[in-house]
N, C-alpha and C positions, 0 to 999 in steps of 0.2 A: 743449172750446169749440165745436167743431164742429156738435155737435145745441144749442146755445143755442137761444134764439129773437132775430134782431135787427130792428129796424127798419132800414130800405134807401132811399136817393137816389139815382135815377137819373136822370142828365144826357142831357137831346136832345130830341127830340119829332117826330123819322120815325116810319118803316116799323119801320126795324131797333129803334126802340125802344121802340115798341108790343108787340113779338115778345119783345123782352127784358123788359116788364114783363110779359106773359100768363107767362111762364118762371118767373118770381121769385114772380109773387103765388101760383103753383101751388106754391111750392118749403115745405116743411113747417118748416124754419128760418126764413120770411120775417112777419116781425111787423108792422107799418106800413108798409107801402110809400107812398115819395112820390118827383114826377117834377118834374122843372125845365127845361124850363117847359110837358113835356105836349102833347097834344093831344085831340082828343075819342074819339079809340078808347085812347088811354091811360089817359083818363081812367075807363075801364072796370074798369082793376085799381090805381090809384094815387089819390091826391089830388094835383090838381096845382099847383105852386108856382110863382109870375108871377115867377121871378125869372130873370137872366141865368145862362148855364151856364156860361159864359165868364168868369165874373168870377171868383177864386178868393177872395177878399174875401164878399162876397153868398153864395159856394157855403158855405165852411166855418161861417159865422152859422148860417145854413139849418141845417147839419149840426147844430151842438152845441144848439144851441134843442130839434130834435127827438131828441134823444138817437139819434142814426144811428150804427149797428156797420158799416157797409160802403155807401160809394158806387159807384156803378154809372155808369162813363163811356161815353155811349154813341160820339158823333162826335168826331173829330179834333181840331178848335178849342179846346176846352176842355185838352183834353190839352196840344196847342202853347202853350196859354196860361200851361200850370203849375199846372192845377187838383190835380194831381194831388198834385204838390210841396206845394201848400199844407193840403192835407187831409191826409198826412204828418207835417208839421211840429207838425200840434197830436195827432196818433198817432190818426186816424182814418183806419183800413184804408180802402185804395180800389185798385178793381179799373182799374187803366188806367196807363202807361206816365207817369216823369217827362216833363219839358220835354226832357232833355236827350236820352232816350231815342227820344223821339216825334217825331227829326230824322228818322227812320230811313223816316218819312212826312213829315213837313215840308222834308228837305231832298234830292230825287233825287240830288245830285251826293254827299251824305254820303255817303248807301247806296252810289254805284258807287263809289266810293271806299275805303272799305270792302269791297266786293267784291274790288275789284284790291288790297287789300294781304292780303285770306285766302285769298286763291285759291277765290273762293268763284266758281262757274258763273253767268256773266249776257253780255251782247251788249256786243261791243266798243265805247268810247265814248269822246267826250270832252267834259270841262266850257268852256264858254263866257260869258264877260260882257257881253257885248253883242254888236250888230248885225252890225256888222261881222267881227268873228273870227268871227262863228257863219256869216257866209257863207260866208268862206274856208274855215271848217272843213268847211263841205259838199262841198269837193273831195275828200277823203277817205275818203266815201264813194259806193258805189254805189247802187241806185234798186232798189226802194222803200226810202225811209228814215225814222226815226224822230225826231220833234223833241221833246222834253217840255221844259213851261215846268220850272224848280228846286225852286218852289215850293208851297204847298198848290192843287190847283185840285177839289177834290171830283170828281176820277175823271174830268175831262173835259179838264184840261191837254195832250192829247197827241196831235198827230199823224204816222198814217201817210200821207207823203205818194209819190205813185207817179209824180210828173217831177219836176223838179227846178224848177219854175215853183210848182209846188205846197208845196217846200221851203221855197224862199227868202219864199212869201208867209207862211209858219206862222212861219216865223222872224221877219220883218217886225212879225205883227200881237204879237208878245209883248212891241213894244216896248222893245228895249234891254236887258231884264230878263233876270236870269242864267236859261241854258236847259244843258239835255245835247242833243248829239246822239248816237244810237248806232243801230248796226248793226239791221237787220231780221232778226228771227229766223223761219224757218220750219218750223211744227209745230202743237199744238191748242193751246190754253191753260186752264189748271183751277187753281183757286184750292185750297189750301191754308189752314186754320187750325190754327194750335200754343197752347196757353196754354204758355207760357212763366213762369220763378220763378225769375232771377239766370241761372246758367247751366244750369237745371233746362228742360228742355222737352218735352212729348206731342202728338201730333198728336190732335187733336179733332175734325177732321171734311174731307171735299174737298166741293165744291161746282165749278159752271160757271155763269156766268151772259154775258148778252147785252150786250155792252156799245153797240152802233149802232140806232139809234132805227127803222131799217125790218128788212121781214121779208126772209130770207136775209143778213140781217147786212150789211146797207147802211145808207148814209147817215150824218149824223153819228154821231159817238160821245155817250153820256150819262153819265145816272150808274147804266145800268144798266135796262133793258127785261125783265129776267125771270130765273129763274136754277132752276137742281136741283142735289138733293144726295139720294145721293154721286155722284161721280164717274168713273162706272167706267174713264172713258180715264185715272185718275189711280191704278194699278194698287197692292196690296199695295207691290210691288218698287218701282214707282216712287215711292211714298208715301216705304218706309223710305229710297231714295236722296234724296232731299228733303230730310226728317230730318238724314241725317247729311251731307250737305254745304253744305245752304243754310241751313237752321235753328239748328242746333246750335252749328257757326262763327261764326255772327251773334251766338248769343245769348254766346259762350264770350267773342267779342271786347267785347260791349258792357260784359260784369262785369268785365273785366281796362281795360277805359278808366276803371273808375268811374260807367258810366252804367248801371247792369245794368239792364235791361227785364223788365218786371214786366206781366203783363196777355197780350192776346191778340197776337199775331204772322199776322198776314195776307199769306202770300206767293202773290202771283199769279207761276205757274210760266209758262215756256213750255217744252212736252213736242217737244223736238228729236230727229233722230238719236242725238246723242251724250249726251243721256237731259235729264232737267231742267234747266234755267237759270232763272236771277231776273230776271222783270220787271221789276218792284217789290215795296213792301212798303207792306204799311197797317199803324198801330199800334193796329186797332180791330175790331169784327166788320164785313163786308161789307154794303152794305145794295144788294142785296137778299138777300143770299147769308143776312145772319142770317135773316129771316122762313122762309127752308126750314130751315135747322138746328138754332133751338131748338127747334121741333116735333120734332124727332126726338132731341132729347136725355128720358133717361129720368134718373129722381131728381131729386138738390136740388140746383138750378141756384144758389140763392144759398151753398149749403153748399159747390159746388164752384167758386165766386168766391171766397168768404171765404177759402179757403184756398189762392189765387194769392197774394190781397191779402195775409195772413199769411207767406209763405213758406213754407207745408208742400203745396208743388205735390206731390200722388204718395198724399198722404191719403185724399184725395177722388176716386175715380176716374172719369173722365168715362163714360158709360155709353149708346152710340147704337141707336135702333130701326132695326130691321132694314129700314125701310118707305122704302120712297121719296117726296120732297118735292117739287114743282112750283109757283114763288111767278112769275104774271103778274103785270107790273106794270101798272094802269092810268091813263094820263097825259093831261095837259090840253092839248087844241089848242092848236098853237104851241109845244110843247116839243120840243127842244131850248133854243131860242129865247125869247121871251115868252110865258109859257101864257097863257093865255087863264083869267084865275080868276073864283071868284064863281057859279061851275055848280051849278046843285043834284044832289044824290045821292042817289040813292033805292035799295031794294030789298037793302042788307046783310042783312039778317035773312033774306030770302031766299036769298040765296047762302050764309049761314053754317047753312040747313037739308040743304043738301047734305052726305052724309057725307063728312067728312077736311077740312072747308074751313073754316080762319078767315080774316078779313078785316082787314087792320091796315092802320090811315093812316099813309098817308106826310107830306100835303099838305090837312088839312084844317080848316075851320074851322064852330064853332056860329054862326049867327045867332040874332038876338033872340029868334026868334021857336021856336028850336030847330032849324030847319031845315039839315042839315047843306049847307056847301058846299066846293067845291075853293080851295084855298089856295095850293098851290105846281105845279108841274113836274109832279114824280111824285104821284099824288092816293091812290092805294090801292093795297096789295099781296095780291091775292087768293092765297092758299099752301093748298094741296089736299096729304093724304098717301095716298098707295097702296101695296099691294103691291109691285108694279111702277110702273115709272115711269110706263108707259102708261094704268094705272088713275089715277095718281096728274095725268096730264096734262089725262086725260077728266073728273076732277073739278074739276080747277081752270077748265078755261072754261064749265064748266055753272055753278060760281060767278058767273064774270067774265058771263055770259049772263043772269045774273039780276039785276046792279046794272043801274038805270037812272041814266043820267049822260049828256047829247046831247053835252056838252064835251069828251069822252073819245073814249080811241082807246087798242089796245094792240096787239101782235105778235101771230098767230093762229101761232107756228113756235118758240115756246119748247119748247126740247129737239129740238130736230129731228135735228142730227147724230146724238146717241145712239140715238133712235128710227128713225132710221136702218140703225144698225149693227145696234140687236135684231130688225131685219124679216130 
């Protein structure tokens, strides 16, 4: 079943999921590929479909009309929504975690919860319902401390705050609404990806990415300013200790609840003294973090989905180039914040004549006239591959150097710590 040919629906319409359909429409299993609901650099290897990604209703029609052998979930939403459940129920394989699964990102206090009943390594903490116990509960801890809203917030939920003025206002603006607070952990932090199949799990790939909107890693947090992969502070050893304490336990606990998780496992570590602990967890690929690692996956991306989505995790073996990835993100003034949209973009095809460099939208949209503009926050993910990570750094802003965009602005210090360490 595995060399078939299938047709493919892929849910979302970023960065990450531009990256995941250039992956799929290159994969020699992939027969029609379509995207819901797409954007214009997607629209480069998919036909794209005006429908909600969200809806599980709308998604499964979509499905069975185009005769679809495997969906392709790309963001969180869908998945929280039960998109997944529903493409399921009519026994149409899909690459992406139940509802019930998909707490393990939709709900932070699941996950530490979870944590403290497997003894799994993560930062001391505790669940909160409101305002007030969550202030109280800030006597508990010391400074700098960690607030995260409970809930989904697309990677930007959470602060570190460094007085306790700074605490009680993060706690404040969430509004009442259940939060965790927990312990500051100190050490580097590198994301982790496992595909995961019930209690079946392999590590796929480490990445690092930027999460604070200025250079030297200041200023607010996003959803992510730039990222590489691999991860070399994310060692062999430390990889396999990851594996078998944070990954494995998660995935052992979720099939013995009934919820097994099915799709990717996204553990963003923090690499302590006392060796890995768990952040969190995303139940999806990383965005920016996928635009650098499907580039570096070698074979058939959809042949090695199918067979998460089937359960024969271990068939298909994931297969990574030895090269290194460097994905700038480039964003629209005023992001964090309100971007500023409606900018025109010029010069892709220039940056994509640089060798090792595609350019996937995150944030953009056609006008009438064809003229591409910015649409969101993050507007493009310019992802360059090297030898080194250095060559791979040096292509990517001679990319980023060749779009014209006046509404743009991005970090000139993606990779720096590393590039650091190898000087």
């Amino acid at each position: 079943m595995s060399n078939s040919v299938i047709n493919i629906l892929l849910l979302g319409s970023g960065g990450r999921e531009d990256a995941l359909g250039q992956g799929l429409r290159q994969s020699p299993s992939c027969g029609e590929l379509f995207a819901a609901p797409g954007n214009p650099g997607i629209a480069r290897w998919a036909e794209c479909l005006a429908i909600d990604p969200a809806d599980p209703d709308k998604v499964v029609a979509a499905a069975q009309e185009r005769n679809i052998g495997l969906v392709v979930v790309g963001p969180e939403a869908p998945l929280v929504a039960g998109v997944a459940d529903a493409c399921r129920k009519v026994g149409i394989p899909v690459f992406g975690p139940s509802a019930a699964a998909a707490m393990l990102e939709g709900s932070k206090g699941f996950t530490k919860d979870l944590c403290a009943a497997e003894g799994i390594p993560t930062a001391r903490f505790v669940r909160l319902a409101d305002t007030e116990a969550a202030l109280d509960g800030l006597n508990d801890f010391g400074l700098p401390v960690v607030i995260k809203a409970d809930g989904l917030a697309a990677g930007k939920g959470v602060t570190v705050a460094m007085t306790r003025d700074e605490a009680e206002e993060a706690v404040r603006a969430l509004g009442g609404a259940p939060l965790v607070i927990e312990e500051f952990l100190e050490g580097e932090e590198a994301s982790l990806f496992a595909l995961v199949d019930g209690s079946k799990a392999i590590a796929l790939a480490s990445a690092q990415d930027h999460k604070r909107v200025g250079e030297g890693d200041t200023g607010p947090n996003t959803g992510g300013m730039g990222a590489y992969s691999p991860a070399p502070v994310l060692t062999p050893e430390l990889e396999a200790r990851a594996m078998a304490e944070i990954v494995m336990p998660t995935a052992i606990a979720m099939a013995r609840a009934g919820t097994p998780f099915s799709g990717v496992l996204y553990a963003g570590l923090m690499l302590t003294a006392e060796g890995p602990k768990l952040i969190e967890y995303n139940v999806r690929f990383g965005d920016p973090e996928c635009e650098g690692i499907v580039p570096r996956l070698k074979g058939d991306l959809a042949a090695l989905l199918l067979s998460v989505a089937q359960g024969r995790l271990g068939e298909v073996q994931p297969e990574l180039s030895a090269q290194h990835s460097m994905t700038v993100i480039i964003a629209a003034e005023g992001y964090p914040g309100t971007p500023r949209k409606g900018g025109l973009i010029d010069g892709i095809e220039a940056a994509e004549r640089v060798p090792g460099v595609t350019v996937f939208h995150a944030g953009t949209a056609r006008h009438g006239s064809g003229a591409l503009l910015s649409a969101a926050g993050r507007v493009l993910a310019v992802t360059a591959l090297g030898d080194t990570l250095a060559e791979a750094r040096a292509r990517a802003y001679q990319g980023v150097d060749a779009i014209e965009f006046a509404d743009g602005f991005h970090r000139r210090d993606i990779g720096w710590r590393e590039l650091e360490r190898t000087r």
